[in-house]
C-alpha positions in Angstrom: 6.8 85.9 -0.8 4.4 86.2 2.2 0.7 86.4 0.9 0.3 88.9 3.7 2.6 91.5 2.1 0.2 91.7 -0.9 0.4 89.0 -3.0 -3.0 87.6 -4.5 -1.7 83.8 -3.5 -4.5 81.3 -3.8 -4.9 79.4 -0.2 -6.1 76.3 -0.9 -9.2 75.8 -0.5 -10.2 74.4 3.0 -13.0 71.3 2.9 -15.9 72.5 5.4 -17.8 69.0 4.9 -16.1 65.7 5.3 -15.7 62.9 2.9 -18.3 62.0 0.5 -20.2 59.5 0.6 -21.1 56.6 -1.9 -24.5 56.4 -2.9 -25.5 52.9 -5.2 -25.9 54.4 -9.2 -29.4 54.1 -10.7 -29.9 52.2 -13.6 -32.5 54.3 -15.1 -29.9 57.6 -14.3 -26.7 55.3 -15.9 -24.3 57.8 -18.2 -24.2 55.4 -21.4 -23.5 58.8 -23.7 -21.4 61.3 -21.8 -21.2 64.3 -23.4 -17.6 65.8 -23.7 -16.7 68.1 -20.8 -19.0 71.0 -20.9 -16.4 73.8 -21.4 -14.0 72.9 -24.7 -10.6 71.5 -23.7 -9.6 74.8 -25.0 -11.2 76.8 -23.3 -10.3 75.1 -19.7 -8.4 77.0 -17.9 -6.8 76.0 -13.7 -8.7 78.6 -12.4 -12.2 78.4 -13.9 -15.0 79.2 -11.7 -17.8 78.2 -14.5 -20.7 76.4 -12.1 -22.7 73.4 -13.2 -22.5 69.6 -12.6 -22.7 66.8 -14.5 -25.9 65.3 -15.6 -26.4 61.6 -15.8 -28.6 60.8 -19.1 -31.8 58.6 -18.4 -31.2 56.9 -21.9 -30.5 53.6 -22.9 -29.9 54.3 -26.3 -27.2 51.9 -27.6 -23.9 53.0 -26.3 -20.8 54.7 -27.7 -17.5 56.2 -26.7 -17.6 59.8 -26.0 -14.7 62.0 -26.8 -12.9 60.0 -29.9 -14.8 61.2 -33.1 -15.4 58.0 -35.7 -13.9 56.0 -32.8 -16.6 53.0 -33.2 -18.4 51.6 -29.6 -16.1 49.1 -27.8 -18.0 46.8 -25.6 -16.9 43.3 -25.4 -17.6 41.4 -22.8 -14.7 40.9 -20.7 -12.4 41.9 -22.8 -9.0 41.4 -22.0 -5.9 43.7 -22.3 -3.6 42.9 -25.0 -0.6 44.6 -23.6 0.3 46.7 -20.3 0.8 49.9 -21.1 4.1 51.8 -18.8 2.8 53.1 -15.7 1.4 56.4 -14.7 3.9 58.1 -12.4 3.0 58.0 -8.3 2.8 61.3 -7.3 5.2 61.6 -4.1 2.4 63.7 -1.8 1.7 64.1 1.7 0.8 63.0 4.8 -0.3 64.4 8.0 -2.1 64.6 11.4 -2.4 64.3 14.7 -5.0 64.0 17.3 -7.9 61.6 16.7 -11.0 62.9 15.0 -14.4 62.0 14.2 -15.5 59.2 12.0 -16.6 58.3 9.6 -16.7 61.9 8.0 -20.1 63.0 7.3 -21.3 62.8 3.8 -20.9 66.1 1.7 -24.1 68.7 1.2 -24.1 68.1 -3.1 -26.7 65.4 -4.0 -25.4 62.6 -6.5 -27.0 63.5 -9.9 -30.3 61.5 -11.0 -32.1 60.4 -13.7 -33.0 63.8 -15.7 -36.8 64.1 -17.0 -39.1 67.1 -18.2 -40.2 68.2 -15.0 -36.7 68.2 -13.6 -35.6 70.3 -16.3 -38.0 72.9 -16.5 -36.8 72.9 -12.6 -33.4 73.8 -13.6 -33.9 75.9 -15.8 -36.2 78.1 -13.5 -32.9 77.7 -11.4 -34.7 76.0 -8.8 -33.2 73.0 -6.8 -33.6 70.0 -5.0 -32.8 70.0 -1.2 -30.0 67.1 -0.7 -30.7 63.8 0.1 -29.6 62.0 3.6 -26.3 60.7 3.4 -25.5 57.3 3.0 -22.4 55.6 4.0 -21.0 53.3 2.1 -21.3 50.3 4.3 -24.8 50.9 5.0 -25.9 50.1 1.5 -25.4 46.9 -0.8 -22.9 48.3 -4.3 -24.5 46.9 -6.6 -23.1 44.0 -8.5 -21.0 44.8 -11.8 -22.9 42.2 -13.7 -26.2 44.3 -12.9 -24.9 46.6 -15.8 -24.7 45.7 -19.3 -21.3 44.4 -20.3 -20.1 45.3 -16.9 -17.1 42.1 -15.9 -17.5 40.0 -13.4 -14.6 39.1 -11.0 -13.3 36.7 -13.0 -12.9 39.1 -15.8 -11.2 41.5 -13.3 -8.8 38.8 -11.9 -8.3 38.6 -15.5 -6.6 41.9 -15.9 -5.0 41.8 -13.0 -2.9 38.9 -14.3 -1.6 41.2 -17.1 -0.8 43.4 -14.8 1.7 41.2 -11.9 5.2 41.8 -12.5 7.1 38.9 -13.4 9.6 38.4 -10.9 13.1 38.3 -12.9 11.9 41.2 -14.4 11.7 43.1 -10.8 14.9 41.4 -9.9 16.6 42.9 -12.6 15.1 46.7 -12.2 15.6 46.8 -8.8 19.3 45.5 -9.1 20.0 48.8 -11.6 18.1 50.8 -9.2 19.9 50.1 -6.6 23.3 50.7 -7.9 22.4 53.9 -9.2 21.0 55.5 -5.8 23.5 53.9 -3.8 25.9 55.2 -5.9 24.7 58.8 -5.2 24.3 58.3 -1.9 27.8 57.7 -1.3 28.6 60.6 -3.1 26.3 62.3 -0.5 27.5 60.8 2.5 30.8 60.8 2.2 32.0 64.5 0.9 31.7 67.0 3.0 28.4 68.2 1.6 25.3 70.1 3.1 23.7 66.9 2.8 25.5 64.3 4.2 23.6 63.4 6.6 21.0 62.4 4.1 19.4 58.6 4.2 17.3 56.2 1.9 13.7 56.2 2.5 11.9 53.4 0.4 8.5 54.9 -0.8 5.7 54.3 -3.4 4.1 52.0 -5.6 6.8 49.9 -6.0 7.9 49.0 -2.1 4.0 49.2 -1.5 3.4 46.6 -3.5 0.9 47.9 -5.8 3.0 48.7 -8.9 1.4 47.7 -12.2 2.5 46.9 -15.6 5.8 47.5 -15.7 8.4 47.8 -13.3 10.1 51.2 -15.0 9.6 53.9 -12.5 10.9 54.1 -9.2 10.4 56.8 -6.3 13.2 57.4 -3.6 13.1 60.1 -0.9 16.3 60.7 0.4 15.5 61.3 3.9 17.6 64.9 6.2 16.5 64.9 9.5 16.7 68.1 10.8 17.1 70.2 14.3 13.7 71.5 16.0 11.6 73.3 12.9 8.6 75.8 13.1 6.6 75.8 10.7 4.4 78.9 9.4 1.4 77.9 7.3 1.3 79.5 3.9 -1.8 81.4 3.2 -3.9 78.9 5.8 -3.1 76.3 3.1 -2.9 73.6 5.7 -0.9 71.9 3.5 2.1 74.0 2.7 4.5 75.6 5.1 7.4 78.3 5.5 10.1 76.3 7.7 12.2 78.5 10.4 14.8 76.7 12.7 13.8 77.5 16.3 17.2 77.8 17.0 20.0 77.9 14.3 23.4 76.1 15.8 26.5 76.8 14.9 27.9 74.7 12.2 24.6 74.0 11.2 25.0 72.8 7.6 21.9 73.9 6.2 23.0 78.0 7.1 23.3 78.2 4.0 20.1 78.2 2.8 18.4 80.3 5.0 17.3 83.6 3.5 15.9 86.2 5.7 15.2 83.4 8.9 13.1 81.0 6.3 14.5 78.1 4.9 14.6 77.9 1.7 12.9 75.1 -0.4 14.4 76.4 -3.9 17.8 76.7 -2.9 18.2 73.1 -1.3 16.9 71.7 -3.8 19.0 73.4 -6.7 21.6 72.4 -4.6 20.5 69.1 -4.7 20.2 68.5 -8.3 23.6 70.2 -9.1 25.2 67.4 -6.9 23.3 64.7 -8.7 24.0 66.2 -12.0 27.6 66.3 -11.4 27.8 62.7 -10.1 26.1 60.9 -12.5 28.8 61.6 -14.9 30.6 58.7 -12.8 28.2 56.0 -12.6 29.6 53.3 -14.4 28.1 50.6 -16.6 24.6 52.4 -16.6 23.6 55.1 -19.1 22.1 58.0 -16.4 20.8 61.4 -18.0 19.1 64.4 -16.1 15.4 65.2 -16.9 14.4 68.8 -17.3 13.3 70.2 -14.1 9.4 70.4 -13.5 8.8 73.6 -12.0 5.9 71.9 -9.6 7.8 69.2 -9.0 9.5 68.2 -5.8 11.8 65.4 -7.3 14.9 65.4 -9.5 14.5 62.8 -12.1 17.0 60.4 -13.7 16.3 58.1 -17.0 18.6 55.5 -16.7 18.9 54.3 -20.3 21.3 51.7 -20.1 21.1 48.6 -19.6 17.2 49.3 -19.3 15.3 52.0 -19.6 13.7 53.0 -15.9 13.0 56.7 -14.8 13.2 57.2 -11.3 12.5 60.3 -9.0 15.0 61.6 -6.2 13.2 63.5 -3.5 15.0 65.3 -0.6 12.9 64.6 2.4 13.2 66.5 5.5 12.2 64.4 8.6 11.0 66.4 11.7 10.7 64.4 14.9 8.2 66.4 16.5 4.6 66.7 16.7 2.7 66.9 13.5 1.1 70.6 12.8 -2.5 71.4 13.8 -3.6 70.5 10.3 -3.4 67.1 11.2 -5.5 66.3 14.1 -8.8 65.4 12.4 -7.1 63.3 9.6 -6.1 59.4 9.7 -9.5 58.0 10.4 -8.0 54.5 10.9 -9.8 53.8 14.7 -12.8 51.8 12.8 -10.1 49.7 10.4 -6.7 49.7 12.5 -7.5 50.4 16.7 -6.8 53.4 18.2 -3.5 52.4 19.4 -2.1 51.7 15.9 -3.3 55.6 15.0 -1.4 56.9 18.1 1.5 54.8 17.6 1.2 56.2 13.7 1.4 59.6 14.4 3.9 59.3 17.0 6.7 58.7 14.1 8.3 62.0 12.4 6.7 63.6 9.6 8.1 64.6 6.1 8.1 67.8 4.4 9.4 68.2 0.4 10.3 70.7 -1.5 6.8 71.7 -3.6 5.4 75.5 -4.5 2.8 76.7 -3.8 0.4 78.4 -6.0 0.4 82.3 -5.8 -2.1 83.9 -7.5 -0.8 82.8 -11.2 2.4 82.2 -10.3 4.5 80.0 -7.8 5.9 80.8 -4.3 8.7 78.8 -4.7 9.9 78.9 -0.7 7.2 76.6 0.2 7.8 72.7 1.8 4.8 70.4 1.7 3.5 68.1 4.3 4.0 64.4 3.5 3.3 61.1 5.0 4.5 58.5 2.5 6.2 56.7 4.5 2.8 56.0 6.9 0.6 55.2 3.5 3.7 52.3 3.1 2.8 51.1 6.7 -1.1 50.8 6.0 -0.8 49.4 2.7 1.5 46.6 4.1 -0.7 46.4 7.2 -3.8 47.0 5.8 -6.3 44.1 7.3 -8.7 44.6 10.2 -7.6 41.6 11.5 -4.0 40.8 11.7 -3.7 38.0 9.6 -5.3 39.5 6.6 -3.2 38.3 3.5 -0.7 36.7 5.5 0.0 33.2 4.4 -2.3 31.1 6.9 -4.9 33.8 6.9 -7.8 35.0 4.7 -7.3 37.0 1.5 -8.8 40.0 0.9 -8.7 41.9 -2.2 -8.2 45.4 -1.0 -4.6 46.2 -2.8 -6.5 44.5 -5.9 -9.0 47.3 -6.0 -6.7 50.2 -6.0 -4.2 48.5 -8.8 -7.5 48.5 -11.1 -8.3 51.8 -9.9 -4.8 53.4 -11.0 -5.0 51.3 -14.3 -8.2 52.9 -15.0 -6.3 56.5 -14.6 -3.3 55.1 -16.5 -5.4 53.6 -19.6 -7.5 57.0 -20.1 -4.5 58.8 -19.8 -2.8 56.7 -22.4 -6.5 57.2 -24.3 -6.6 60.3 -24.4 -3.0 61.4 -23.8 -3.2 64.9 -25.5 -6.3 65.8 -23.7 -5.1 68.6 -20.9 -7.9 67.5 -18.7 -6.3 65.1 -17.7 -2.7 66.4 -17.1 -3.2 67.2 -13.1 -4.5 63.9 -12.6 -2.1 61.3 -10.9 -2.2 58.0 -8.7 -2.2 59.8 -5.8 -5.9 61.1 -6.2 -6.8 57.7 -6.8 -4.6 56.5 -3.8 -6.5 59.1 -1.4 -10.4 58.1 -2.8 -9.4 54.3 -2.1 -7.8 55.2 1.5 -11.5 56.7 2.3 -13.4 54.0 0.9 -11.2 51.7 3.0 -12.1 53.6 6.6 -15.7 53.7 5.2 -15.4 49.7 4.8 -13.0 49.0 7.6 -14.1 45.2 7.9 -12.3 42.4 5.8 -15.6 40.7 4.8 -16.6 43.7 2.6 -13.2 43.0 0.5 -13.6 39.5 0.1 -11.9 38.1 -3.4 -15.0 36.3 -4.4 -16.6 39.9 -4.6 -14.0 41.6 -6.2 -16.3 43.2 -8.4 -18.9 44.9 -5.8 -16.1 46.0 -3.9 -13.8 47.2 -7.1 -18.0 49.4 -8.1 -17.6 50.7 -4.3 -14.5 52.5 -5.1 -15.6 53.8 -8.3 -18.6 55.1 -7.6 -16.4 56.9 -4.5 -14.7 58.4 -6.7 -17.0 59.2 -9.4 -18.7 61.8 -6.5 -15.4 63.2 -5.2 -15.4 63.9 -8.9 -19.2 65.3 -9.2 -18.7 67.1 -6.0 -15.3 68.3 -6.6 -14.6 67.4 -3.1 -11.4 64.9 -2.1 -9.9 65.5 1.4 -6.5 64.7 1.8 -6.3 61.9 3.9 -4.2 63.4 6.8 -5.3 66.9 6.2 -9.1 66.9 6.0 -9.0 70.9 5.2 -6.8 70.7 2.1 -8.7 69.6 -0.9 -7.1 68.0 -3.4 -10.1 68.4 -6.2 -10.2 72.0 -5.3 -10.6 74.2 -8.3 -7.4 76.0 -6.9 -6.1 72.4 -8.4 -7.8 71.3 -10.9 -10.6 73.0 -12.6 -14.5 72.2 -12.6 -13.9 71.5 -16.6 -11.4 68.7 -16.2 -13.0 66.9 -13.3 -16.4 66.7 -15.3 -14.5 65.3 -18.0 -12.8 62.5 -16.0 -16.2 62.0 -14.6 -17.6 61.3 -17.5 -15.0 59.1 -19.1 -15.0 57.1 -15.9 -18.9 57.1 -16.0 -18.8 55.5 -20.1 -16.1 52.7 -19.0 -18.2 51.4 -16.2 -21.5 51.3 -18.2 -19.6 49.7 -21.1 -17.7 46.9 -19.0 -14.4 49.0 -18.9 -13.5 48.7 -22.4 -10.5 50.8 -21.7 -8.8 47.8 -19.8 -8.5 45.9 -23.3 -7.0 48.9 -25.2 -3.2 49.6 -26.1 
């Protein structure tokens, strides 16, 4: 179990350099025909450690869709979706830190790619290299306007698909209201036996309570919340991100005995624990149709499909809540002093923090003992408070369109998924990544006039192009744990990422085509 008895675990790899930076795209250097991903899907494999990086063509040849063979160009102008596709599933991931940091992070040492030419090439292929540019931050230059791209939409265009993709309220109303019987329902059951968990609470988390759901309300994540007595936690293989939880001291009638094995506690017994009970009880949930899912084995949640009377997965998470100060990992995260005051990040990390139930990789294998850091509940605090200025969005003060900009964002993920859905490229993709790239373009840009609705567009580009060279760079901190990246090729491989970037790269140049489709 312990990497230092042996095992070839894989620690996470830690992020020297801070956030990237976004640099404004050249036209001449636009991608109008990506290439598929170097390596063939399948020959992709989680641990590749083939070098490279992605190109960007200097042509302007007409374009065309990469990746779907006699799949003819799709361009329109504008274009509209014709239907809203079901949502991608939030991931439920961490959180964490501490003490303040620097910011804003420093820009990473890989250029952005450039227009390719003869000389250039002959460069490469001597293997010689450009030093890296200066960084630039993203508010020190202008994005440039979508409309400076061919068949690129134009805020309206955006606000557009953004109307396909509000929820209608009755139809919320109605979700929530199955929802809500189910997990009450369970946590009763919970509560009020004399289980291990009884002690257990709801804890309202994800896209839904944050207010940035899309399409359709059919997926739903709960953590239900343990607190627990004074923990120490030993990092796993200096993951930063992972831990091996020990109870400083052990009471008696501590209900969670149980389930410590040789002084750790452990994460795969608790939660098998925790499904059987939900298993068992769901059997008495009347008027609603509730199954079990299979278990994911990289999965902290147990997921139900409700069937009846409408069909709405939703994902059960035990949570354990430690009020104590968060771990080391922490201190340089939660760069909010630029968008939120320093008091509000003290006052932040002051609250408990969560760990789940999620492996860890071990060399090709899980260690299934592991808990993982996570914060949710503080990314549901800056998303509903997520102005500079206190009245941002409130309804006597300005609008800004900063929630806008990530539900396009995770669209974008959720229509190339549903594009290309049996591509495995794009399996260890979620929201989350997308959530994380929008949280750093947001402390880049803390001030409310840089995500003014009239420019939805430039600041929609801004946090593309930020994640196009988290992509190219294969560099995303996590927000609260700057040394844990989440594009790590101990995560997801070089192949995948240079696919994504190149899909991403095609939609933009094309005017998002994608957001018209299914």
């Amino acid at each position: 179990m312990d990497c230092r008895r042996g095992k070839g675990t894989r620690a996470a790899s830690k992020a020297g350099a801070a956030a990237p930076k976004v640099s404004a795209p050249s036209a001449r250097g636009a991608l109008t025909q990506p290439p598929e991903s170097r390596a063939a899907p399948e020959d992709a494999q989680p641990h590749a450690q083939r070098c490279g990086s992605t190109r960007a063509s200097g042509s302007q040849r007409k374009k065309s869709a990469p990746g779907r063979a006699g799949r003819p160009p799709v361009g329109a102008r504008g274009a509209g979706p014709d239907k809203a596709p079901p949502s991608a599933r939030d991931a439920v991931d961490g959180q964490a830190d501490v003490a303040e940091g620097p910011e804003p992070p420093a820009a990473p040492g890989a250029p952005l790619p450039r227009a390719a030419s003869r000389r250039d090439g002959a460069a490469r292929a001597a293997g010689k290299q450009r030093p890296p540019a200066a960084p630039t931050a993203v508010s020190d230059l202008g994005a440039p306007s979508l409309r400076q791209r061919k068949g690129v939409s134009g805020s309206r265009q955006l606000r557009d698909v953004l109307d396909t993709l509000r929820l209608r309220r009755q139809e919320i109303s109605e979700a929530a209201d199955i929802v809500n019987k189910v997990v009450n329902h369970l946590l009763r059951r919970l509560q009020g036996f004399e289980s291990e968990f009884r002690g257990v609470t709801r804890l309202c988390t994800g896209s839904y309570y944050e207010h940035v759901k899309i399409s359709a309300p059919n997926e739903f994540d709960v953590m239900f919340k343990l607190e627990v007595p004074r923990i120490e936690l030993e990092p796993y293989c200096n993951s930063e991100a992972y831990y091996l939880v020990k109870f400083k001291r052990n009471p008696a009638g501590n209900p969670l005995s149980q389930f410590v094995k040789n002084g750790i506690l452990s994460a795969s017994l608790m939660l098998n624990k925790f499904r059987k009970i939900i298993k068992d009880e769901i059997k008495n949930i009347e008027d609603a149709d509730v199954i079990l899912e299979r278990k994911k084995r990289t999965s902290p949640a147990v997921t139900l499909l409700i069937r009846e009377p409408k069909e709405i997965s939703v994902d059960i998470v035990l949570t354990l809540e430690a009020k104590q100060s968060w771990p080391p990992s922490t201190q340089k995260g939660l760069l909010i002093r630029q968008w939120f005051g320093g008091k509000v990040r003290k006052a932040l990390t002051l609250q408990p923090y969560c760990l789940v139930p999620k492996p860890a990789k071990e060399g090709h294998g899980l260690q299934e003992e592991t808990w993982r850091l996570s914060f949710s509940h503080i990314e549901k605090h800056i998303l509903e408070n997520h102005g500079n200025s206190k009245t941002c969005c409130e309804s006597d003060g300005v609008k800004c369109c900063r929630k806008d900009c990530l539900k396009l964002m995770k669209y974008l993920l959720e229509q190339l998924k549903n594009k290309f859905g049996n591509r495995e490229e794009l399996e260890n993709f979620c929201s989350y990544h997308v959530k994380t790239a929008f949280f750093h373009v947001c402390t880049l840009d803390p001030s409310d006039d840089r995500w003014q609705t009239k420019e939805l567009k430039i600041s929609f580009d801004r946090c593309v192009e930020y994640f196009l060279q988290c992509l190219r760079t294969e560099d995303l901190k996590h927000y609260f744990i700057p040394g844990f990246n989440l594009f790590s090729r101990d995560h997801i491989d070089r192949a995948s990422k240079e696919f994504l970037s190149n899909q991403i790269e095609y939609e933009r140049n094309n005017g998002f085509p994608v957001f018209g489709e299914f």
